[in-house]
LUMMAR-959042 format. One record per residue: residue in three letters; chain; x, y, z of N, C-alpha, C in turn. Coordinates in nm, 3 decimals. Example, Ala and Ser with C-alpha at 12.3 -4.5 7.8 and 13.67 -1.06 7.14 Angstrom:
REM LUMMAR-959042
(pt ala; A; (1.319; -0.569; 0.780); (1.230; -0.450; 0.780); (1.320; -0.330; 0.780)),
(pt ser; A; (1.285; -0.225; 0.708); (1.367; -0.106; 0.714); (1.290; 0.003; 0.787)),
***
This chain:
REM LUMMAR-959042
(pt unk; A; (-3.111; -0.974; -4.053); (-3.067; -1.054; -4.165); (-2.964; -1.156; -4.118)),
(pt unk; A; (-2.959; -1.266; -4.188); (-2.897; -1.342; -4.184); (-2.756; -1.298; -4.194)),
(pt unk; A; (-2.624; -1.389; -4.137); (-2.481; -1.324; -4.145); (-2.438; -1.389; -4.297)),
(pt unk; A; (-2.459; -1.473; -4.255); (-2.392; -1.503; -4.396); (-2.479; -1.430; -4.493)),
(pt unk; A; (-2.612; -1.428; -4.570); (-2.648; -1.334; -4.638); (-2.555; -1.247; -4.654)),
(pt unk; A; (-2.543; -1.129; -4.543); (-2.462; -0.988; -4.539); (-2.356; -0.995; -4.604)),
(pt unk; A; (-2.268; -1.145; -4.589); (-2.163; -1.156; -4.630); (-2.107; -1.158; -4.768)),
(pt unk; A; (-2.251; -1.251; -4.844); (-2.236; -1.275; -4.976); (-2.286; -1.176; -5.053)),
(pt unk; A; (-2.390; -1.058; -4.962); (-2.447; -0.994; -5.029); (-2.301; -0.829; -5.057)),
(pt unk; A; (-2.187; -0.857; -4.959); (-2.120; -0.781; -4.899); (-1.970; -0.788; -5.036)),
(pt unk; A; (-1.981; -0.959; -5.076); (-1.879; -1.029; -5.191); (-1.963; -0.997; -5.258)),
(pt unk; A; (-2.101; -0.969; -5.334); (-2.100; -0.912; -5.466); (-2.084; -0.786; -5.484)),
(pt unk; A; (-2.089; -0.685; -5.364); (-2.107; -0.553; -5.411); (-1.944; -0.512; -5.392)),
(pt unk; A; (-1.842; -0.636; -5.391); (-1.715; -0.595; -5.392); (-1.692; -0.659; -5.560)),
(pt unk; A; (-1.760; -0.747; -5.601); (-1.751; -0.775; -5.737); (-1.811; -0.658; -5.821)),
(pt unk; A; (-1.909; -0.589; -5.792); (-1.919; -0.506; -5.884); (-1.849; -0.365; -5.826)),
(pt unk; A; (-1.782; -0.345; -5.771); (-1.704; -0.257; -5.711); (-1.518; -0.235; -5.834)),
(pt unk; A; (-1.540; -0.425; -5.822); (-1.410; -0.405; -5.855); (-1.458; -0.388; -6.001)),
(pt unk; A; (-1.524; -0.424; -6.042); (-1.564; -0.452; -6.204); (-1.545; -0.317; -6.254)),
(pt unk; A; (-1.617; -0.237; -6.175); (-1.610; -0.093; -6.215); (-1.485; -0.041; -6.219)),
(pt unk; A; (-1.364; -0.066; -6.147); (-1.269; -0.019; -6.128); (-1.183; -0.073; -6.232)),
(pt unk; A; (-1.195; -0.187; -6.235); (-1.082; -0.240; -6.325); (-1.135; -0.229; -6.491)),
(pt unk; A; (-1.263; -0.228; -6.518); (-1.324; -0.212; -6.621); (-1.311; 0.008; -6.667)),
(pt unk; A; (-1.291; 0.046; -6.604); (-1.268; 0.182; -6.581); (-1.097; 0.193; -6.618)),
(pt unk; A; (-1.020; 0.124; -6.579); (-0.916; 0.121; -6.589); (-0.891; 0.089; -6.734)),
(pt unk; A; (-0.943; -0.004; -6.773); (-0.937; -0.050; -6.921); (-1.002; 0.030; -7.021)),
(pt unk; A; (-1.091; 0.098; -6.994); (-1.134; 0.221; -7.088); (-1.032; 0.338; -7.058)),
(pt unk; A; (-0.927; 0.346; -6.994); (-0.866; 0.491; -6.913); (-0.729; 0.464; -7.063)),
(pt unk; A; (-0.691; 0.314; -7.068); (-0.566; 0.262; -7.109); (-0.622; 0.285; -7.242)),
(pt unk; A; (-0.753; 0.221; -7.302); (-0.808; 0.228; -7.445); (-0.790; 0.341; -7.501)),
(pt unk; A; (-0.839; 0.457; -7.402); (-0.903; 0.635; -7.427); (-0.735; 0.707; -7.436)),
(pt unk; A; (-0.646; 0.641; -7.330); (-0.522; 0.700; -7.327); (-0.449; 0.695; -7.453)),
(pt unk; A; (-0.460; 0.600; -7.528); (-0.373; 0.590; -7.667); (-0.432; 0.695; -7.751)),
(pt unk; A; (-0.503; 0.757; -7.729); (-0.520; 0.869; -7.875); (-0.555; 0.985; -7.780)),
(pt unk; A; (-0.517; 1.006; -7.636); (-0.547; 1.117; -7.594); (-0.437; 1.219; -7.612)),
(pt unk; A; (-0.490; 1.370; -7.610); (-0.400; 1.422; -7.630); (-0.333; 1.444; -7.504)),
(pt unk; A; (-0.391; 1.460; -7.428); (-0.330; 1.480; -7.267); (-0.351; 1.353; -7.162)),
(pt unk; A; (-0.268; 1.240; -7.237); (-0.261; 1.108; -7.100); (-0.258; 1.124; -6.957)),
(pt unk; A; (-0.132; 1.206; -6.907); (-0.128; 1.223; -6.853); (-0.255; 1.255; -6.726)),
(pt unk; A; (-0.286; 1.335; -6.748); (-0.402; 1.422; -6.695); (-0.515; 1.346; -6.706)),
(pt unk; A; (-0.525; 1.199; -6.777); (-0.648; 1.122; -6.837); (-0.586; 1.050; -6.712)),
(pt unk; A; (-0.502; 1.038; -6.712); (-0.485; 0.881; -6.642); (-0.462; 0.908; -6.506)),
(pt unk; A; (-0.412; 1.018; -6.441); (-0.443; 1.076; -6.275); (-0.545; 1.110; -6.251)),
(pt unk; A; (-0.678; 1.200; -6.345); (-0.820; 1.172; -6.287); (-0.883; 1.037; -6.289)),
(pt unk; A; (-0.855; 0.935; -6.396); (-0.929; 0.790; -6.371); (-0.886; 0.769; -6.247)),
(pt unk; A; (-0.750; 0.756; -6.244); (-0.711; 0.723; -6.098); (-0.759; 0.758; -5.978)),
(pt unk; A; (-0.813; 0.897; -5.930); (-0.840; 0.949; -5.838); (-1.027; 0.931; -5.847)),
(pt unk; A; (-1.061; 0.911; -5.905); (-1.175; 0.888; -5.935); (-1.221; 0.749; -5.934)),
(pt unk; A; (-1.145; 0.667; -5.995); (-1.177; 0.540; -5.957); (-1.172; 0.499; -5.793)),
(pt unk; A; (-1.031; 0.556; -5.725); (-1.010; 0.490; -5.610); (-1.072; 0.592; -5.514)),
(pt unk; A; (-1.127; 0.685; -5.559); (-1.202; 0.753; -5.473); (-1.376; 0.652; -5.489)),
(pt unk; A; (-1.423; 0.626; -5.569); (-1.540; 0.564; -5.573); (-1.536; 0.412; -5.467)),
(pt unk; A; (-1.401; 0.331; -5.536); (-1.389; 0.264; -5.446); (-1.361; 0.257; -5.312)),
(pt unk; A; (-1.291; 0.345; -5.245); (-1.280; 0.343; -5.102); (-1.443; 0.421; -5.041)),
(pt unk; A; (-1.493; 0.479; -5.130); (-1.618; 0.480; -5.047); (-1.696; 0.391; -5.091)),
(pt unk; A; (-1.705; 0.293; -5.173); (-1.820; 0.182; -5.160); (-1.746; 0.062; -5.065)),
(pt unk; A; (-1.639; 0.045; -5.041); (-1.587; -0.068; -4.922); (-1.606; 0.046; -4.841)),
(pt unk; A; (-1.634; 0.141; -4.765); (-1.654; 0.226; -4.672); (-1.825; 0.221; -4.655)),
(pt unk; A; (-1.907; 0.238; -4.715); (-2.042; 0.234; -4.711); (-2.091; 0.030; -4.694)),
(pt unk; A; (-2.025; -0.013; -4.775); (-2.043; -0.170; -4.736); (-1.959; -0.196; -4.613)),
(pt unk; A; (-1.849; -0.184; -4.580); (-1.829; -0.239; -4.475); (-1.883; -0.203; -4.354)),
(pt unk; A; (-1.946; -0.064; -4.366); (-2.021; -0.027; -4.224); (-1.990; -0.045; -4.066)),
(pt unk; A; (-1.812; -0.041; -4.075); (-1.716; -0.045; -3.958); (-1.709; -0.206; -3.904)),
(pt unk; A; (-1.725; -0.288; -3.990); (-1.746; -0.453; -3.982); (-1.630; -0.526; -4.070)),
(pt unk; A; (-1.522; -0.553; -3.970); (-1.415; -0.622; -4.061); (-1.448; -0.753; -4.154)),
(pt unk; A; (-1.511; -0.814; -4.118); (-1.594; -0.926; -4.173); (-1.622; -0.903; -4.301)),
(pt unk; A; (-1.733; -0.817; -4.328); (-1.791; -0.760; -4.440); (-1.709; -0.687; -4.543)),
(pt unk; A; (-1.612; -0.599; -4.505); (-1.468; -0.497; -4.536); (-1.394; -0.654; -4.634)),
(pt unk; A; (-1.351; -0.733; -4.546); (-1.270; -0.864; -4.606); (-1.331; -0.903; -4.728)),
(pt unk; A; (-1.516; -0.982; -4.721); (-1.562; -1.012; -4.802); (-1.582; -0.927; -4.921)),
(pt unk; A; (-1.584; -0.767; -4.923); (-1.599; -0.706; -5.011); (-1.436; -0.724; -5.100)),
(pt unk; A; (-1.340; -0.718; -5.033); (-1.237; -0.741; -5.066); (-1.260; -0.828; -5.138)),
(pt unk; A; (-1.262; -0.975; -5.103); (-1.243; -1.087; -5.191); (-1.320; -1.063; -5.308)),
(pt unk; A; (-1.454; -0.986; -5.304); (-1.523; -0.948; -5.437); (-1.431; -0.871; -5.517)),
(pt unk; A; (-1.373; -0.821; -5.478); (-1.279; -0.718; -5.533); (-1.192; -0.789; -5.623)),
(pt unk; A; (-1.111; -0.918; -5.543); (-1.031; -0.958; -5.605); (-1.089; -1.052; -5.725)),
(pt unk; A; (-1.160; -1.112; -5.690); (-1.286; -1.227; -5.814); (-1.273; -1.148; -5.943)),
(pt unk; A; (-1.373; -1.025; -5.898); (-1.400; -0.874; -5.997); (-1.259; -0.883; -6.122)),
(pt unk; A; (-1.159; -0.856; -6.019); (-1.007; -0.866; -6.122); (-0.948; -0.952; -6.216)),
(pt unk; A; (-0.996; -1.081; -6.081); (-0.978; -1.248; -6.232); (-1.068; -1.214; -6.372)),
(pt unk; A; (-1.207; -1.163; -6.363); (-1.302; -1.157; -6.438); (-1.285; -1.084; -6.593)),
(pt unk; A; (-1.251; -0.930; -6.518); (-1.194; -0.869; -6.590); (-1.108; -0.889; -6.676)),
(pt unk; A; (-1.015; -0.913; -6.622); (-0.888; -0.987; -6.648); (-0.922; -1.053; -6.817)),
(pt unk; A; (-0.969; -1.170; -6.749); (-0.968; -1.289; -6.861); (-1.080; -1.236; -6.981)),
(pt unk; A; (-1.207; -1.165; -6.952); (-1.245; -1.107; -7.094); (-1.102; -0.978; -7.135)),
(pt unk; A; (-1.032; -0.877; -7.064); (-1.046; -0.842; -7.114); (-0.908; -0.872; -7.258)),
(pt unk; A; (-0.859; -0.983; -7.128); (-0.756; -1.059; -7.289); (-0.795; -1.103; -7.345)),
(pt unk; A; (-0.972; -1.181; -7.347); (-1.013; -1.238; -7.478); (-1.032; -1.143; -7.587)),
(pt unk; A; (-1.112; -1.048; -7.490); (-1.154; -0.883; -7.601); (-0.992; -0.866; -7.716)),
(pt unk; A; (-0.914; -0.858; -7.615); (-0.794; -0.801; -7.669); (-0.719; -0.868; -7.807)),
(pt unk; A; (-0.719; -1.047; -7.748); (-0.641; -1.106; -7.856); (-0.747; -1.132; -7.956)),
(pt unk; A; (-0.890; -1.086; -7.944); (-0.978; -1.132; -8.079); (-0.957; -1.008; -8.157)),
(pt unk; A; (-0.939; -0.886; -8.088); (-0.905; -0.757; -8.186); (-0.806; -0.720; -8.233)),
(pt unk; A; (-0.706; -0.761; -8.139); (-0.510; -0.713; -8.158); (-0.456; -0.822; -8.195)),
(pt unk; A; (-0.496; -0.938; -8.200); (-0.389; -1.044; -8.219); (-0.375; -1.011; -8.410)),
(pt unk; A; (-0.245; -1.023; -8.426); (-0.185; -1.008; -8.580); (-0.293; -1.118; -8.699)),
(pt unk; A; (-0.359; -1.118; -8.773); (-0.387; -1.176; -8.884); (-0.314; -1.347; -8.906)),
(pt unk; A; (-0.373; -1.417; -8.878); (-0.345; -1.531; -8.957); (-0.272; -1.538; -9.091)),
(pt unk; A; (-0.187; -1.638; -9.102); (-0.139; -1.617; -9.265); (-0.206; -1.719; -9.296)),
(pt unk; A; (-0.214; -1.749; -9.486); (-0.306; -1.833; -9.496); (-0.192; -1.898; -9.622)),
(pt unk; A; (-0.151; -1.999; -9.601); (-0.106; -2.038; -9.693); (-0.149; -2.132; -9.817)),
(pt unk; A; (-0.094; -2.042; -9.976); (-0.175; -2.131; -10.049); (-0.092; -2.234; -10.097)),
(pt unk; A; (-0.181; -2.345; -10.173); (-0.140; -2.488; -10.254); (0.029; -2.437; -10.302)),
(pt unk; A; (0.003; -2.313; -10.364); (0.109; -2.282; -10.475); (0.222; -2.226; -10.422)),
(pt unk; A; (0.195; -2.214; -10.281); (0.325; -2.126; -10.215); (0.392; -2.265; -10.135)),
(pt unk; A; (0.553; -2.245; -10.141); (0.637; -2.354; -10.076); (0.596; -2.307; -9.931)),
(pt unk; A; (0.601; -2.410; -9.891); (0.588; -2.394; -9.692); (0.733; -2.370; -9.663)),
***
């Protein structure tokens, strides 16, 4: 195969690497507010998430710093991604109510 291929094929499976992780993270924080035992919710996501992830940059990088890096940078992309839905998610559900002011009320 081509190198570069490997490479890009090496940056998506760090994008969906991270997706999982950080998207995992955001269900851990959602699930944590009404759990009864946070605690204990939020050290198995943890160990579970970063256990999944160090073996998929371990199975992709295949002892190839090259590939290890590029999965990285998927990793980091993955995070912008996340990221920005999941503050859209957030401020379309949590953001406070609009006030609506009428004719008859003084501003």
């Amino acid at each position: 195969m081509n190198d570069k291929l490997i490479l890009l094929l090496a940056v998506l499976a760090g994008v969906f690497l991270g997706t999982g992780f950080f998207a995992g993270l955001w269900w851990t924080i959602r699930l944590g507010l009404t759990s009864k035992r946070p605690a204990l919710l939020f050290v198995g996501s943890l160990l579970l998430r970063s256990s999944l992830l160090l073996i998929g940059l371990y199975v992709v990088s295949n002892g190839h710093a090259k590939r290890l890096l590029a999965c990285l940078l998927g990793f980091i992309i993955a995070r912008f991604i996340v990221t920005r839905l999941a503050d859209s998610v957030l401020e379309r559900f949590f953001s406070p109510p609009k006030r609506v002011v009428h004719a008859s009320e003084p501003r």
